[in-house]
N, C-alpha and C positions, 0 to 999 in steps of 0.2 A: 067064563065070567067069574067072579067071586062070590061064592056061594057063601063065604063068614059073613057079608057086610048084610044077604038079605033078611036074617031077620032080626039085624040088628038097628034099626033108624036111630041116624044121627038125633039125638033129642036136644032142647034147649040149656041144658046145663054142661054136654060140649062148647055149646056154641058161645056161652056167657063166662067159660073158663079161657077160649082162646080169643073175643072180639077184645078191642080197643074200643072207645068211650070217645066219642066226637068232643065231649066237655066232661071236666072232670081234673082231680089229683090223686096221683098216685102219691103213700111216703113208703119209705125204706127208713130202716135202724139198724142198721149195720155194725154200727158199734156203739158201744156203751155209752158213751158220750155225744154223739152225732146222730141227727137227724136230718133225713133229707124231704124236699115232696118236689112234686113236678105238675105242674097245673097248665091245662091247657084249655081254652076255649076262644070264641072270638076274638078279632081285634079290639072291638072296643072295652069290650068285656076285661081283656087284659089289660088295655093301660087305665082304665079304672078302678080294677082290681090293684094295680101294683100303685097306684096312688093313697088307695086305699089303707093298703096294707100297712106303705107307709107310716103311716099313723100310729102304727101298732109298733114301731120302733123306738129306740130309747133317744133321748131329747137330743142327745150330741151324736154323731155318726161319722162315718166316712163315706168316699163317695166317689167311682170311677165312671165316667161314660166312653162311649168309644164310637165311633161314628162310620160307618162303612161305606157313608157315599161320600165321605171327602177325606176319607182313610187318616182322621184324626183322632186323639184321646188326649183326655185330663185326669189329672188325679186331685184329691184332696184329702182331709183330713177336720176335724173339729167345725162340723158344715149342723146349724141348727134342722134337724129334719125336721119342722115346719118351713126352712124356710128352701128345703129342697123340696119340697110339695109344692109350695109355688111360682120356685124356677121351672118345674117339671109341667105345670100345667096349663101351661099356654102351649106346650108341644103336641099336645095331645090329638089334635085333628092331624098333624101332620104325619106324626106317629104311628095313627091310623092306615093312615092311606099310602104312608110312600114303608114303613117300618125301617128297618137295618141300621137303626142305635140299640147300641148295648147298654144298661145303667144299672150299677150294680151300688147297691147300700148298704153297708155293713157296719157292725157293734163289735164289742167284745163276745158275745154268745149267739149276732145271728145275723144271717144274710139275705137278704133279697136281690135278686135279679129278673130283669125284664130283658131277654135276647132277643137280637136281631129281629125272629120271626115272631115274637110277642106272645112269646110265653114264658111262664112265669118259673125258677127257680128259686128253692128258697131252703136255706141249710141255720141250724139252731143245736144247741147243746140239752135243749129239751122239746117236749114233744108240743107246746102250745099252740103252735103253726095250723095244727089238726082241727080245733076248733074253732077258731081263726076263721080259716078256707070255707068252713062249713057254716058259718057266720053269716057268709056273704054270699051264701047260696050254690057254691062250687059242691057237687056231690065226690067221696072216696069212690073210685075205679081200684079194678085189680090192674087195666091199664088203659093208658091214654092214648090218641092219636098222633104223637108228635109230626112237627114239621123242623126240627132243628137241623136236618140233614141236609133239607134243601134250597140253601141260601147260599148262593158265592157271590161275592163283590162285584165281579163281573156281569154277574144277572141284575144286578140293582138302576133301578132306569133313576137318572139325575134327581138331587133333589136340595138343589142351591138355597127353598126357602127354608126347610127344615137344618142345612148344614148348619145355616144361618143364624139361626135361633137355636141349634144346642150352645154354637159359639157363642152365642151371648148369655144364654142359662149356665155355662162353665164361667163365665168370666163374673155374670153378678154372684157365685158361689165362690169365687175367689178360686177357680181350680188349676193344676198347673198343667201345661200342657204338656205331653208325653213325644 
């Protein structure tokens, strides 16, 4: 047997250095400039977090989505983010249920992304994402549960009505197709 581990019990402060956080953001600062977090919890949670967030972006933005059940994308540029918060949220049950759009919103200082399996990415030249996240009730992890590993295109069961309506949330956004 192993006679080190018996009087040694695994305690809870192992166990809360190596779990993952079913809900929760992680950030990293990596470099002096760059900030990143990674927030993960529900579906629904996340596309009303990332709707949310939204809000919290500067008034003019740019804007990619990408669509993995009808292997499309658009780009844009100069997109009012109010008025991508209301292209964006009529998707939101579909979003839900079937997920595999990618939507990514970016500034000159900061990013948001909502991936495939709906969670959230978000990259900034400063750290205000932190209080942000924690705003809206997301709690800091040392780490989170991800699922961004387990998504292929191939796995995605059809979802003609959602293709449907990104295509036309790109197109009332004026975005171009890729």
């Amino acid at each position: 047997m192993f006679p080190f581990f018996k009087d040694r019990p695994i305690g809870a402060l192992l166990w809360r250095r190596f779990h993952t956080a079913p809900e929760g953001f992680t950030v990293l600062h990596e470099q002096p400039d760059l900030w990143s977090w990674h927030a993960v919890t529900k579906a629904e949670r996340a596309v009303d977090s990332f709707t949310r967030l939204l809000g919290e972006m500067p008034a003019v933005v740019s804007l990619e989505i990408s669509d993995a059940h009808a292997g499309r994308s658009w780009k844009g540029g100069g997109c009012d983010s109010a008025g991508v918060r209301g292209a964006i949220a009529p998707l939101r049950e579909m979003l839900i249920e079937h997920a595999g759009v990618e939507i990514t919103v970016f500034a000159a200082d900061d990013q948001i992304t909502l991936n495939p399996v709906l969670e959230l990415f978000l990259y900034s030249k400063t750290d205000h994402w932190t209080q942000v996240l924690l705003g809206i009730g997301l709690p800091e992890e040392r780490m989170v549960r991800t699922r961004s590993w387990k998504l292929r295109r191939e796995g995605l069961t059809p979802a003609p009505a959602l293709s449907d309506a990104v295509a036309r949330a790109a197109e009332s956004l004026r975005l171009e197709a890729q």
